[in-house]
C-alpha positions in Angstrom: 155.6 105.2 -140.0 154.5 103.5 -137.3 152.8 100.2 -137.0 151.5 98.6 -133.7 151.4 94.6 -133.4 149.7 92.4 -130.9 149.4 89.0 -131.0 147.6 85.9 -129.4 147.7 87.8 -125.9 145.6 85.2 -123.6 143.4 86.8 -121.1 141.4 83.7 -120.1 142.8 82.9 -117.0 139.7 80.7 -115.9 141.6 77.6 -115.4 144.5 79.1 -112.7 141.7 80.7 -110.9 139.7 77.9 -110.3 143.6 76.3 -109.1 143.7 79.2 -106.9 140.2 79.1 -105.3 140.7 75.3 -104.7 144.5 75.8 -103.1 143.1 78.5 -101.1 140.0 76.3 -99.6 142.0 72.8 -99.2 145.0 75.2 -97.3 142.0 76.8 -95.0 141.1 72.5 -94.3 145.2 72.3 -93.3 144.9 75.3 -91.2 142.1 73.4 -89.4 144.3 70.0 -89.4 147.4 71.4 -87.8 145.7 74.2 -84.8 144.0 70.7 -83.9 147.0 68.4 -83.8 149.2 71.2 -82.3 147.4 71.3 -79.5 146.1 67.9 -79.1 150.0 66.7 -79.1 151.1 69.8 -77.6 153.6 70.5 -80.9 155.0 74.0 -81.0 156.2 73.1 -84.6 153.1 72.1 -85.4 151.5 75.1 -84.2 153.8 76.9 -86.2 153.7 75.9 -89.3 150.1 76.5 -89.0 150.9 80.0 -88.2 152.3 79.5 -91.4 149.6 78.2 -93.5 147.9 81.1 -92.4 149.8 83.2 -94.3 149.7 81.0 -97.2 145.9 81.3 -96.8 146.3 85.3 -97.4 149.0 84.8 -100.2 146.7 82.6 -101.7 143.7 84.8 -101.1 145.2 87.7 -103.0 146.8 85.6 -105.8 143.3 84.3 -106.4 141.5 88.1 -106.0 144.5 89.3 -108.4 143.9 86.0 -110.9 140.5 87.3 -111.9 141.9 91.3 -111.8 143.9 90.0 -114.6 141.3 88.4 -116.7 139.2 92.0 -117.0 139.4 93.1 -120.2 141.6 96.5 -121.1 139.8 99.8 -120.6 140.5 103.0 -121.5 142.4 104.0 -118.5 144.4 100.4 -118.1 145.0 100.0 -122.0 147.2 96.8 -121.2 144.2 95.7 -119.0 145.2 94.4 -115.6 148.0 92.0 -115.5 150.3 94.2 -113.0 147.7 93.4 -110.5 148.7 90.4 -110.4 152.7 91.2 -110.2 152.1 93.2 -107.3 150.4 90.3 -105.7 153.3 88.4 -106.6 156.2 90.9 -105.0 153.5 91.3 -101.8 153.8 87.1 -102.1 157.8 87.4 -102.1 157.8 90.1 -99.2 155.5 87.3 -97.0 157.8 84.4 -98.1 161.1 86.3 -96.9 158.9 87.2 -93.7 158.1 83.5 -93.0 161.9 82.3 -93.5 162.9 84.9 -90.6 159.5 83.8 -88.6 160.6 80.5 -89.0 164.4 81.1 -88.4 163.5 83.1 -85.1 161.2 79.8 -83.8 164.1 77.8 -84.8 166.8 79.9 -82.6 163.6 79.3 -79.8 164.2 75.6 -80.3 167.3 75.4 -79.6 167.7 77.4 -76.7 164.5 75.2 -75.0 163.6 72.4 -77.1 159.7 71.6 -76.3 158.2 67.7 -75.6 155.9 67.1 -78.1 153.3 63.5 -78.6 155.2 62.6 -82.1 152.8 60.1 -83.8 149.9 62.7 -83.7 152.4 65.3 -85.4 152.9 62.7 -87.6 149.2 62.4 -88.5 149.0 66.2 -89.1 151.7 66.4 -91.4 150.8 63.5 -93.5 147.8 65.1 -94.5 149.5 68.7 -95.0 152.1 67.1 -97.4 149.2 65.7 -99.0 146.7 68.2 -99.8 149.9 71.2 -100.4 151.3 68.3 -103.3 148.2 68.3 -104.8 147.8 71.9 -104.5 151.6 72.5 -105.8 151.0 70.0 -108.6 148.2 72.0 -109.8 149.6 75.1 -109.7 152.6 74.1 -111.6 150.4 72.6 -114.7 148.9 76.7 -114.9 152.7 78.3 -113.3 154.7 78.6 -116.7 155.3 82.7 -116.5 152.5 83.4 -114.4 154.4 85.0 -111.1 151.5 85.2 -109.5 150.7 81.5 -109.7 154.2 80.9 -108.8 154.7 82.8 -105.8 151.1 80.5 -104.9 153.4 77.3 -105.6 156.4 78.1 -103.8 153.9 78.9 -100.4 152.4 75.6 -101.0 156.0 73.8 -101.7 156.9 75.5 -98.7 154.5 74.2 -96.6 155.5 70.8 -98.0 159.3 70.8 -96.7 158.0 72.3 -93.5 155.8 69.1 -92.9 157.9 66.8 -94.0 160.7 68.8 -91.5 158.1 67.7 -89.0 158.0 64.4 -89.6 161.5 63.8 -89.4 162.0 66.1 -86.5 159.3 64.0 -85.0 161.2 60.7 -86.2 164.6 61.4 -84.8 162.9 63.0 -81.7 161.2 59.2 -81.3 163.7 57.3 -82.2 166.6 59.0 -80.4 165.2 61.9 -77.8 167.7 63.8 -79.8 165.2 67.4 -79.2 167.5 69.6 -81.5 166.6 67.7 -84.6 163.0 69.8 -85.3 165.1 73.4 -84.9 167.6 72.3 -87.3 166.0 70.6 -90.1 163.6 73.9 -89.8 166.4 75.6 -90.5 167.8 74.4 -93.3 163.9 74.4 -95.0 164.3 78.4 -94.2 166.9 78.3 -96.9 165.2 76.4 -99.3 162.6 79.2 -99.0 164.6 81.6 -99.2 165.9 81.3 -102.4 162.8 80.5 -104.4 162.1 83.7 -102.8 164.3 86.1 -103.4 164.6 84.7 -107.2 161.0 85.8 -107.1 161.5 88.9 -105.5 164.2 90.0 -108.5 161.7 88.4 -111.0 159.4 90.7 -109.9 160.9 94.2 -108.8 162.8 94.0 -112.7 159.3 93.9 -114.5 158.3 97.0 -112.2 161.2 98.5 -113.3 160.4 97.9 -116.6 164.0 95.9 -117.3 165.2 94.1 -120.0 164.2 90.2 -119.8 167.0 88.7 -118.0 167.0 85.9 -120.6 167.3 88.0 -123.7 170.3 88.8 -125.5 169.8 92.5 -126.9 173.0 92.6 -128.8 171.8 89.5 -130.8 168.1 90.6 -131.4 169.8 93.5 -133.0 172.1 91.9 -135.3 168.9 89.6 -136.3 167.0 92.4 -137.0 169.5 94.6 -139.2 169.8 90.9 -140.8 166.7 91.4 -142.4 166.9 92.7 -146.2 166.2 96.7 -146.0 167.2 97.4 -142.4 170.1 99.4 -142.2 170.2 100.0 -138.0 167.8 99.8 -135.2 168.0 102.6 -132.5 165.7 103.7 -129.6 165.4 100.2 -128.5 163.2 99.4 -126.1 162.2 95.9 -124.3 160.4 95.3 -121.0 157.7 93.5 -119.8 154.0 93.9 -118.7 153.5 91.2 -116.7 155.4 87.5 -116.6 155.9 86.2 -120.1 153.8 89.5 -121.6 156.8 90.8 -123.3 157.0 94.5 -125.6 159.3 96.2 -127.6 159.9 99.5 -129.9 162.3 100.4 -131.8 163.0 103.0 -134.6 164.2 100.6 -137.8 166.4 102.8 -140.2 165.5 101.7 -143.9 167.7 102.4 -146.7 165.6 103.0 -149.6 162.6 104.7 -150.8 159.9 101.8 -150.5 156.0 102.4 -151.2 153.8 101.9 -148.4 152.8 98.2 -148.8 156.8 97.3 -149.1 157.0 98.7 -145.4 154.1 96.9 -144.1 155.8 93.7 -145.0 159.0 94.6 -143.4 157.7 95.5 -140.3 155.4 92.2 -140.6 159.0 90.5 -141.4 160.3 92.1 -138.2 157.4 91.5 -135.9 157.7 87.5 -136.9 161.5 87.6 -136.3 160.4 88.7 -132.6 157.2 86.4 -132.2 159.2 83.1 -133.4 163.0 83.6 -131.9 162.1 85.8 -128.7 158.3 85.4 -127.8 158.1 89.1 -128.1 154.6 89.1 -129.5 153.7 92.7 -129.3 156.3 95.3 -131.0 155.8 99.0 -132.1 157.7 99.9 -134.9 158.9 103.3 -136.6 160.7 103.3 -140.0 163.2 105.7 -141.0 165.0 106.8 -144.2 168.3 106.6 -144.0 168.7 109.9 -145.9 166.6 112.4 -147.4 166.1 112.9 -151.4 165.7 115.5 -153.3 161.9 116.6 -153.5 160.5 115.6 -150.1 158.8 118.4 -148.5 161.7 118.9 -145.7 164.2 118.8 -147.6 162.7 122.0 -149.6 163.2 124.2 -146.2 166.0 127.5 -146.5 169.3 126.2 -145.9 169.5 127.4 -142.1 166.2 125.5 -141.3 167.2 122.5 -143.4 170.3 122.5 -141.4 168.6 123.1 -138.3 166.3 120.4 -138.8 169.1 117.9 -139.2 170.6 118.9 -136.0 167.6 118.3 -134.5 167.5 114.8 -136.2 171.1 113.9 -135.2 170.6 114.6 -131.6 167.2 112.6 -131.2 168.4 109.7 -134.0 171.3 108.7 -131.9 173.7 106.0 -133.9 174.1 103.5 -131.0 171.5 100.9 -129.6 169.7 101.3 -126.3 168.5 98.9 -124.0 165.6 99.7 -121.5 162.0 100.3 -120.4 
């Protein structure tokens, strides 16, 4: 028998697209900001980290176009609707973040080698109102984030484009306050890190649900032992676990039962099972298939000619393997 469950799935994702659109337009009023005080104080860091916001502008963009993908209902071609849309936005968001730490590690080296004079109080100016606007925008973005990739790899741009102002600022300060030039190359630097990791977490994050992996934060060995826990289950096999998009998590599994139970007994075990998953591993959609665990006298298979019958429980042993699998 198999039952299919799916609970409380939440397409509405209204509220982090109207985030989205509003990061997207206040980052196009930074862009503005920092082309204009780049070249007013002649700042090559500033002019950079508007090349920078730039490509926030596009991450943003598709996170916002990918946002409202998600929200279309499912069809019969995309019968778990569209959320991957949005986690390939998110790994094309983690491509552009690893991009920018090497754009802004190569400026950096540039520094260094030919460090650049630059009017500091207007950089100043600039960046004030970048940190501004991107807090608000991260802030936002981090009330809707939870398991949203999408919204996350959104957030990490804009908390990107935070340290990189605020590496401006105190470039510009020592710079001021000491001539010291090599202060802007370094502290740009050391943001490139920062970046980095957020980064390549999300890059992982992502490529494993395209892969179809196991949840990273799930114990499989223990969700079995739960589950055989449960009065009537003998073994689980043919496990499966992945996830559809961030926090969208699935699993099937053949449950080996040990008795002959009518119908209505084994829709309340599998409703038994299915809560075991919704409350202790926010699995919230399972597929389950029951199985005897032998096969009494009567039942129409078991009436077969010796050699078929004998056949047939070849064929049985081979596909019910006796060990747990991981996967999908």
């Amino acid at each position: 028998m198999t039952i299919h469950h799916e609970q409380g799935h939440n397409h509405a994702h209204g509220m982090a697209g109207t985030r989205l659109r509003t990061a997207f337009l206040l980052t196009i009023l930074i862009l503005v900001v920092e082309l204009v005080g780049g070249i007013a104080s002649h700042s090559l860091a500033l002019l950079s980290d508007a090349g920078h916001v730039l490509t926030d502008i596009v991450a943003l963009g598709l996170a916002w176009f990918a946002t409202v993908r998600a929200a279309k209902p499912a069809d019969a071609r995309n019968t778990f609707g569209y959320h991957r849309t949005g986690i390939l936005a998110a790994l094309l968001n983690a491509g552009t973040l690893i991009l920018i730490v090497a754009w802004i590690a190569y400026e950096a080296i540039g520094r260094l080698r030919h460090p650049a004079a630059v009017t500091p109080w207007i950089m100043f100016a600039s960046a004030a109102v970048g940190i501004a606007v991107n807090l608000f925008i991260a802030l936002g973005l981090r009330a809707e984030g939870g398991t949203n990739l999408n919204v996350r790899a959104a957030m990490l741009h804009a908390l990107g484009d935070i340290g990189a102002s605020a590496g401006v600022i105190v470039g510009g300060l020592v710079i001021l306050l000491t001539g010291w030039q090599y202060a802007d190359p370094i502290i740009s630097l050391l943001i490139a890190l920062l970046i980095a990791k957020g980064a390549w977490d999300l890059l992982a994050e992502t490529v494993d649900i395209l892969m179809e992996a196991t949840p990273r934060d799930l114990n499989v060995a223990q969700l079995v032992r739960d589950v055989v826990k449960v009065p009537g289950v003998n073994d689980v096999h043919d496990l499966h676990i992945w996830s559809i998009a961030g926090g969208m998590r699935l699993l099937s599994a053949h449950v080996l039962v040990a008795d002959n139970r009518p119908l209505a007994e084994c829709d309340a075990l599998i409703e038994r099972i299915h809560c075991l998953m919704c409350e202790q591993y926010g699995i919230q959609h399972t597929t389950l298939q029951l199985e005897r665990a032998g096969c009494a006298q009567g039942d129409l298979y078991c009436a077969l000619p010796e050699h078929e019958h004998d056949h047939g429980q070849e064929h049985a042993h081979d596909h019910n393997h006796a060990h747990t699998t991981a996967g999908r």
